[in-house]
C-alpha positions as CSV (number, residue, x, y, z in Angstrom):
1,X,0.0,0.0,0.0
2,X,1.1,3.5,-0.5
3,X,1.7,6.3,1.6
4,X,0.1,9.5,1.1
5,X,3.6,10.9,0.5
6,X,4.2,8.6,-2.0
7,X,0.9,9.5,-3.8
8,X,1.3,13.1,-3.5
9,X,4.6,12.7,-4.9
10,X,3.0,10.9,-7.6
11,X,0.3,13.2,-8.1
12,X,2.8,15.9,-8.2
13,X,4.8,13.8,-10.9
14,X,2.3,13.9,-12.9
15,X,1.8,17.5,-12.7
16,X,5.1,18.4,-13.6
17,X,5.3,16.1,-16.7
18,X,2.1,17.7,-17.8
19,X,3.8,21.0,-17.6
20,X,6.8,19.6,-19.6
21,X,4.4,18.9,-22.3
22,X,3.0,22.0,-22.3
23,X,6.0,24.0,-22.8
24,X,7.5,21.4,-25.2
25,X,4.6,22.4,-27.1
26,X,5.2,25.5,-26.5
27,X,9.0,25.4,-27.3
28,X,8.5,25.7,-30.7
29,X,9.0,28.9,-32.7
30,X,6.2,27.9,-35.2
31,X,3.6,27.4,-32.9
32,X,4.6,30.7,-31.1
33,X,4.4,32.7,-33.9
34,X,1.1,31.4,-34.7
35,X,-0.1,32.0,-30.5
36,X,1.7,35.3,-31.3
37,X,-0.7,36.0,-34.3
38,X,-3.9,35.0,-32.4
39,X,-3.4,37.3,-30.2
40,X,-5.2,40.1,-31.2
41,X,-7.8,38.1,-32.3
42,X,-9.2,34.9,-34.7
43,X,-7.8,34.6,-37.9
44,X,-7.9,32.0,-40.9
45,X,-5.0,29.8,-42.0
46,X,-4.4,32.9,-45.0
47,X,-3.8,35.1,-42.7
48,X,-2.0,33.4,-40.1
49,X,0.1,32.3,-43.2
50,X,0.5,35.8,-44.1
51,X,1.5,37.2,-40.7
52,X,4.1,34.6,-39.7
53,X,5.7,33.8,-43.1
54,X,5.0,29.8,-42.3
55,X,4.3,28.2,-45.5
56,X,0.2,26.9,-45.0
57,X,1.2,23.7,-45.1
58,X,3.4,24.2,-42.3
59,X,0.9,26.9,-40.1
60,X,-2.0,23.7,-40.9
61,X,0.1,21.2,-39.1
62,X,0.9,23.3,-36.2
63,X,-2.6,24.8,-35.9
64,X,-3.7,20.8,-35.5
65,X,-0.9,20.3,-33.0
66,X,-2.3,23.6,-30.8
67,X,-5.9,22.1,-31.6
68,X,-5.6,18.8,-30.5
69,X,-3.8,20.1,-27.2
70,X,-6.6,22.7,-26.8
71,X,-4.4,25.7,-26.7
72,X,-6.0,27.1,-29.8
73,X,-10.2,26.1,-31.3
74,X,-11.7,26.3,-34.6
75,X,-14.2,28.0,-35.9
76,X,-15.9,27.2,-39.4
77,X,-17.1,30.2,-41.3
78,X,-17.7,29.3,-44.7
79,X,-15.4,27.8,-46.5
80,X,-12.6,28.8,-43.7
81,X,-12.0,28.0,-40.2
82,X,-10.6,31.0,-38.2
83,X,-8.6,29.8,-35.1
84,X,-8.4,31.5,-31.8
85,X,-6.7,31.4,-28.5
86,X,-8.6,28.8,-26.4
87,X,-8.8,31.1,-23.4
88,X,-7.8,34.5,-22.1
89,X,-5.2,32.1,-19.8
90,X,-3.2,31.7,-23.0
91,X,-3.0,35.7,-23.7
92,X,-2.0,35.6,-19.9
93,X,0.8,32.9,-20.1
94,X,2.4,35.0,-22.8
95,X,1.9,37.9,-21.2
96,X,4.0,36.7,-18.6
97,X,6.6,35.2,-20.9
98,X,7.1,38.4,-22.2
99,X,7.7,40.0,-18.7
100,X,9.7,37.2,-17.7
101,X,12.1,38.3,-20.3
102,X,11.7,41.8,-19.8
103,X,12.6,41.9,-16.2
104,X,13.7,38.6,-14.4
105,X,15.1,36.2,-17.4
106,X,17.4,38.3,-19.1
107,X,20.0,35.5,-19.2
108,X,18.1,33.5,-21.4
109,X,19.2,36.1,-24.9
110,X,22.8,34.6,-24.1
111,X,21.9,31.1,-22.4
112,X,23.7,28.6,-24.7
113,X,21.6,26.3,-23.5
114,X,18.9,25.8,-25.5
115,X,19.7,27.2,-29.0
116,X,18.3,25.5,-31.4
């Protein structure tokens, strides 16, 4: 039988590996630009395309990825489907990516780390 530790570790475990997935999902400059893009609002594949230089190909693939993981929804209108950020959270988590950077994580412009 398990302790409680144990399963609050566990349950913690989990937690944290959920995170990991989020900001592997995250972690990629595609799918950013394209959060980046919804940001001011819901936009077709075209435009998203048009903003972020992404071939559509490319933005389609990463729109499913940021569907399927419910960070971004879909909404038919016609013949197009205009995406847009799941919730306000998302505008909030970027927010405070941005003043992350801005103030606390200035390291990270010459962290070797994690350059691509």
């Amino acid at each position: 039988m398990s302790s409680d530790a144990e399963l609050g570790g566990r349950a913690n475990a989990h937690s944290v590996l959920l995170r990991a997935k989020l900001f592997r999902g995250l972690a990629d400059p595609s799918r950013l630009f394209i959060l980046e893009a919804l940001r001011k609002g819901p936009r077709s594949v075209g435009e998203i395309v048009a903003i972020t230089g992404l071939s559509q190909s490319n933005a389609s693939n990463h729109l499913r990825c940021l569907s399927e993981c419910g960070l971004v929804t879909g909404d038919q209108r016609g013949r197009f489907v205009h995406y847009a950020l799941s919730e306000f959270r998302s505008e909030q988590l970027l927010l405070i990516a941005d003043e992350l950077l801005k103030n606390g994580a200035i390291g990270v412009d010459a962290c070797d780390n994690y350059d691509e």
